[in-house]
C-alpha positions in Angstrom: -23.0 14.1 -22.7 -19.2 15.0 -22.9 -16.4 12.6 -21.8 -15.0 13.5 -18.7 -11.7 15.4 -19.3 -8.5 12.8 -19.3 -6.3 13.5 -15.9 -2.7 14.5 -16.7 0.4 13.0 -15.6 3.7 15.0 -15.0 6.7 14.3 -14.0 8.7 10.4 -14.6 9.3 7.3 -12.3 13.4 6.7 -12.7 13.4 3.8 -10.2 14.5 0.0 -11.5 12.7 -1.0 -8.5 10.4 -0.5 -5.8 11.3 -1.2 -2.8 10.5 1.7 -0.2 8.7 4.6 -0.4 11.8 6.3 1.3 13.6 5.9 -1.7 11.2 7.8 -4.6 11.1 11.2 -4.6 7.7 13.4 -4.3 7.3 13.6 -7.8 7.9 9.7 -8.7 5.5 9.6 -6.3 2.9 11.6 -7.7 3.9 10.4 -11.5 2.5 7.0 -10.0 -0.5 8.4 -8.3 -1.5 10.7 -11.5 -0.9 7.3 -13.8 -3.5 5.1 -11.6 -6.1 8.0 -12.2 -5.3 7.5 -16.3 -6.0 4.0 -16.2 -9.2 4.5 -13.9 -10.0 6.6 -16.4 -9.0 4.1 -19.3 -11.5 1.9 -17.4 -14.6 4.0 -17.8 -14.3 4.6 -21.1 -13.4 1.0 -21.7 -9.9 1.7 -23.3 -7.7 -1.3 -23.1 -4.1 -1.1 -21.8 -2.0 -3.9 -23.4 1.2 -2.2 -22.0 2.5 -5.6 -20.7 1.7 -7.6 -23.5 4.4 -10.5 -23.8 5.1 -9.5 -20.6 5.5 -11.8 -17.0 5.3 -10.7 -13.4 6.0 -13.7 -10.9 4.0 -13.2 -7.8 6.7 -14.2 -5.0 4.5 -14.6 -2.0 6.4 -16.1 1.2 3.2 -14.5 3.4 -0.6 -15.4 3.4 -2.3 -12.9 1.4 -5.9 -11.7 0.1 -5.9 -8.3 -1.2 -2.1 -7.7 -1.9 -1.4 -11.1 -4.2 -4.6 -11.0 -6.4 -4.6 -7.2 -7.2 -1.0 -7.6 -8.5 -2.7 -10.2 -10.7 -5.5 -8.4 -11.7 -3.4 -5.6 -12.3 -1.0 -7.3 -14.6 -4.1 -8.8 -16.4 -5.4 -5.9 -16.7 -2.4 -4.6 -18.6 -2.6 -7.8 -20.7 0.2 -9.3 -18.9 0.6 -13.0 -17.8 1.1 -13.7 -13.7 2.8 -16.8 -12.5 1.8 -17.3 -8.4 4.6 -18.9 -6.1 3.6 -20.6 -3.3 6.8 -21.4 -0.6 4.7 -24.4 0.8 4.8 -26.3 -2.2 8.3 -25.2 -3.9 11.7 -26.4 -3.1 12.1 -24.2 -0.3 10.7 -27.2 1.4 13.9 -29.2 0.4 16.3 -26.5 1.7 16.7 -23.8 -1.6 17.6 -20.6 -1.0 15.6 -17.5 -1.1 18.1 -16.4 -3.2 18.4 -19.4 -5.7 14.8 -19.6 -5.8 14.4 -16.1 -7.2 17.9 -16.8 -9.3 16.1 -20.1 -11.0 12.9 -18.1 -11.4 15.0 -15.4 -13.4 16.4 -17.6 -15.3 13.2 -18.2 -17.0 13.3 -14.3 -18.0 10.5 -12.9 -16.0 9.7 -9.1 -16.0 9.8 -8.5 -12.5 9.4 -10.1 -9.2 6.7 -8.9 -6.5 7.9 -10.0 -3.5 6.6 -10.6 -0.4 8.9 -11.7 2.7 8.7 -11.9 7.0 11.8 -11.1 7.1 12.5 -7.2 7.0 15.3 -6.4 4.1 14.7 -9.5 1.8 13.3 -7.3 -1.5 16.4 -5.2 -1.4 18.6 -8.6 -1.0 16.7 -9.8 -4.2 16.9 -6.4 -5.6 21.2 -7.1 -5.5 21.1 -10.8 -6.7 19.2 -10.7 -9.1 18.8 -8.4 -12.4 15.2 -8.7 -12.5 12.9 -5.4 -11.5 11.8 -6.3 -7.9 8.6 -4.9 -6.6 8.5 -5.1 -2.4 4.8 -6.8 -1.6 5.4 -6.0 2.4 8.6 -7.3 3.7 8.5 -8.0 7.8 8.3 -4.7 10.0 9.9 -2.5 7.2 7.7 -1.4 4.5 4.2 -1.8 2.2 4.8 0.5 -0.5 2.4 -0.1 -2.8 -0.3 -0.2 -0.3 1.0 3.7 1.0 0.5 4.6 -2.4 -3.3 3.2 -3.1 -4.1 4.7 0.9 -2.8 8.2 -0.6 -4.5 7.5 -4.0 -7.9 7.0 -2.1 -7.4 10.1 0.4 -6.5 12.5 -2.9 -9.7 10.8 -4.4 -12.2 11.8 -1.7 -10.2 15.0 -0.3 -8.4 16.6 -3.4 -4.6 17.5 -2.0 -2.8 16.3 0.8 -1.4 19.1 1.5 -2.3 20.3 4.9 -4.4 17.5 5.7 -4.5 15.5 9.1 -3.9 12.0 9.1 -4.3 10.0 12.5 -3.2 6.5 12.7 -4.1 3.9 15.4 -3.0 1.0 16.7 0.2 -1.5 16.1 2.6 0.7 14.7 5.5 -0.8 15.7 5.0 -4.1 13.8 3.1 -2.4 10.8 5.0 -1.8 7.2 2.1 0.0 6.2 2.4 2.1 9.0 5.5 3.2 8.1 5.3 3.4 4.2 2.2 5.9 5.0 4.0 8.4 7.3 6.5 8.2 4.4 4.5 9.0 1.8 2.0 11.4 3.7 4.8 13.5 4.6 6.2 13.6 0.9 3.0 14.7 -0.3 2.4 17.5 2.7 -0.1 16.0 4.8 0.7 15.8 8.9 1.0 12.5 10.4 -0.1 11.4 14.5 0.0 8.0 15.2 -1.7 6.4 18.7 -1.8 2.9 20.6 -0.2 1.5 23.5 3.3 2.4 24.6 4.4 -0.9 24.1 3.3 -0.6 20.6 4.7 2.4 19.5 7.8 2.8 18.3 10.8 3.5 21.0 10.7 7.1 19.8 7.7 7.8 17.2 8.9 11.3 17.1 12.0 10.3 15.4 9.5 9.1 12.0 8.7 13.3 12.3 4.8 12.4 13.4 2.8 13.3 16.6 1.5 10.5 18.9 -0.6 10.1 21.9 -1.2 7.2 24.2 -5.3 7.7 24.3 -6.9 8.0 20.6 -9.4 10.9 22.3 -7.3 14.2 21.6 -6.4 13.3 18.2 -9.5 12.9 16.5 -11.5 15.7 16.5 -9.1 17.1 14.2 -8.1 14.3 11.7 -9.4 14.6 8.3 -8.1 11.2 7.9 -8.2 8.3 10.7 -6.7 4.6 9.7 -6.9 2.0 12.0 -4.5 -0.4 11.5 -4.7 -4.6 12.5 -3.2 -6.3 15.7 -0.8 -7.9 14.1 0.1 -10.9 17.2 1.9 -12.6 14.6 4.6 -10.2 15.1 4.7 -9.1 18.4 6.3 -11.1 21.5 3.9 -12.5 24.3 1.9 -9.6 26.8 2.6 -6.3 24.8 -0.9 -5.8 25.2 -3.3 -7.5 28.1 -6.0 -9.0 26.0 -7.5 -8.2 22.7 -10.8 -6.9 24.6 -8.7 -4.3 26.6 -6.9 -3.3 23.2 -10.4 -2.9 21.3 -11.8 -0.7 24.9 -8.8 1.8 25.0 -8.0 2.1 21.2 -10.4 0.4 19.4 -12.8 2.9 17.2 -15.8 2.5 18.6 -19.0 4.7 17.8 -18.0 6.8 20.8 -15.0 7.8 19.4 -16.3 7.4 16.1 -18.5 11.0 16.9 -15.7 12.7 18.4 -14.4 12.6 14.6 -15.4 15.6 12.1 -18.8 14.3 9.9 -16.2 14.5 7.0 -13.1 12.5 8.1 -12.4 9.4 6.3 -12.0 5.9 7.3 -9.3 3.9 6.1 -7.9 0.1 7.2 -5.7 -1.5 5.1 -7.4 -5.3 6.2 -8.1 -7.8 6.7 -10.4 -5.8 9.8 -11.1 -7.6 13.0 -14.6 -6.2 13.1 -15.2 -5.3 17.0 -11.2 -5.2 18.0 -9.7 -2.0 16.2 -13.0 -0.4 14.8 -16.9 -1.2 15.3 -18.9 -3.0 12.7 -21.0 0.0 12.6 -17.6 2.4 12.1 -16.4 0.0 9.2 -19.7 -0.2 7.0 -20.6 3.5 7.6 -20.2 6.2 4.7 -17.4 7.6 6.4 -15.3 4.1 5.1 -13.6 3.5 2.1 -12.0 0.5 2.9 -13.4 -0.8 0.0 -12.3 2.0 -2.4 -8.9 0.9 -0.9 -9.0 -2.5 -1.8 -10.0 -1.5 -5.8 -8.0 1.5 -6.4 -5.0 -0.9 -5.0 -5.7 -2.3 -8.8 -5.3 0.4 -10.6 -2.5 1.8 -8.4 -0.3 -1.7 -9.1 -1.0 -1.3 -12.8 0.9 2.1 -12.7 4.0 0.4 -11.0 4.0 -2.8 -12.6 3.7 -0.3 -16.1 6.1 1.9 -15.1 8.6 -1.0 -13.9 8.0 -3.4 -16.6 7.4 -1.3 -19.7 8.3 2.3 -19.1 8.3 2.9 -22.6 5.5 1.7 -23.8 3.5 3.3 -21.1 5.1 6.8 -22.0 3.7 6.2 -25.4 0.5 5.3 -24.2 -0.1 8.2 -22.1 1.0 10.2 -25.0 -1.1 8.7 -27.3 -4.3 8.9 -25.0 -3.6 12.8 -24.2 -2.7 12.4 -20.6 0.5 13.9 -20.9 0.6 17.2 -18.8 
């Protein structure tokens, strides 16, 4: 049986950084996107990527996470890199240090990039202009989620070929949600069409201004969407009574199996976790074949190799994708 033909990657990533999907350009984007696919295809041939050998990514969480923090590590393992994991709780944050003179004493023992993840809106950019070390944003407050925009599009192009023309629908608490906003970003970069839907008082003061439709009732919007993505309540972030109760919010906007057949037999489910099974979608909605939340959660992997590669070692994964014929 022949090998399955090696994807090819065009195109360059000229960013020190990454800090918002607003700053790369469509074609950084897609260079990213087109190196994930090399290294999932690396995998099933068993190729090994040592592109960040003698290489260290510090994992700068200031949030709880699951998915996010260990598939940066895996994906710097992967790449035969070596991880250290902060945690704020136990450093000397607790004694009164800086977010910036943490990061600056963490530099000073010559990391290869930072992967940050902050409450606060803005922070990775602060780092990004204190210290010299590559800073990757991990989700930084209301702002932006860039790398998970990037595995979300890297699982639709997986399942639905080009984005180009495509309908994405997505429901729920966009106001507080990064990753709401680093997927209208990036869906509109790479030609898809964007609606977003949930209560008024979680929509942004004028959703039309992000260049996206939007509706109040989910209802009109999904008969059409190749693509729906129900997003978490994230009461964390919002202030008190922006929505009545949690069982009202999972009746009006929640995808139930009612809605769930108003959707074309086709469309795609996406949520970027953790779900609150029975508040923004059904059990039955989130384990049906119509889901690939789970695809999310591993092509976010293979999607984090290609930025940590590309940040860490752009050279040697040049020569790598040379050497393995994936160069377009």
């Amino acid at each position: 049986m022949s090998q399955p033909k090696a994807p090819k990657v065009t195109g360059e990533f000229k960013q020190k950084h990454l800090i918002s999907i607003a700053d790369l350009a469509k074609t950084e984007i897609e260079y990213l996107l087109q190196t994930a696919k090399a290294f999932a295809h690396a995998e099933k041939l068993g190729q090994s990527t040592p592109i960040l050998q003698g290489k260290t990514v510090v994992n700068l969480f200031f949030e709880n996470s699951t998915r996010t923090r260990f598939s940066f590590e895996v994906a710097t393992r992967r790449l035969a890199g070596s991880t250290l994991n902060f945690a704020a709780q136990s450093s000397s944050l607790t004694k009164g240090e800086t977010l910036i003179d943490t990061a600056k004493n963490l530099e000073a023992m010559r990391p290869h990039a930072l992967v940050v993840r902050h409450s606060s809106a803005g922070s990775p950019v602060t780092l990004s202009r204190a210290v010299g070390t590559a800073v990757v944003n991990a989700g930084d407050g209301f702002h932006e989620h860039p790398t998970q925009a990037l595995l979300d599009c890297y699982t639709m192009q997986e399942k639905l070929g080009s984005l180009a023309g495509k309908r994405v629908v997505i429901l729920g608490d966009i106001a507080h949600s990064r990753v709401a906003r680093s997927n209208i970003y990036c869906l509109q970069k790479l030609g898809a069409s964007v609606a977003v839907c949930g209560p008024p008082t979680l929509l942004p003061p004028k959703p039309e201004a992000l260049g996206v439709d939007y509706a109040y009732r989910p209802e009109a919007l999904l008969k059409d969407a190749d693509v729906v993505m129900a997003l978490r309540v994230q009461l964390e972030r919002q202030n008190r009574m922006q929505i009545p109760s949690i069982a009202e919010y999972s009746s009006v906007w929640g995808l139930n199996l009612e809605r769930f057949s108003l959707m074309k037999k086709t469309a795609l489910v996406l949520h970027p976790g953790p779900v609150n099974r029975g508040v923004e979608m059904d059990p039955e909605v989130a384990d049906s074949p119509n889901s690939v939340i789970l695809d999310q959660v591993a092509n976010g992997v293979v999607v984090r190799m290609a930025v940590l590669a590309a940040i860490c070692n752009g050279p040697g994964l040049e020569k790598w994708l040379t050497d393995g014929g994936y160069r377009g």
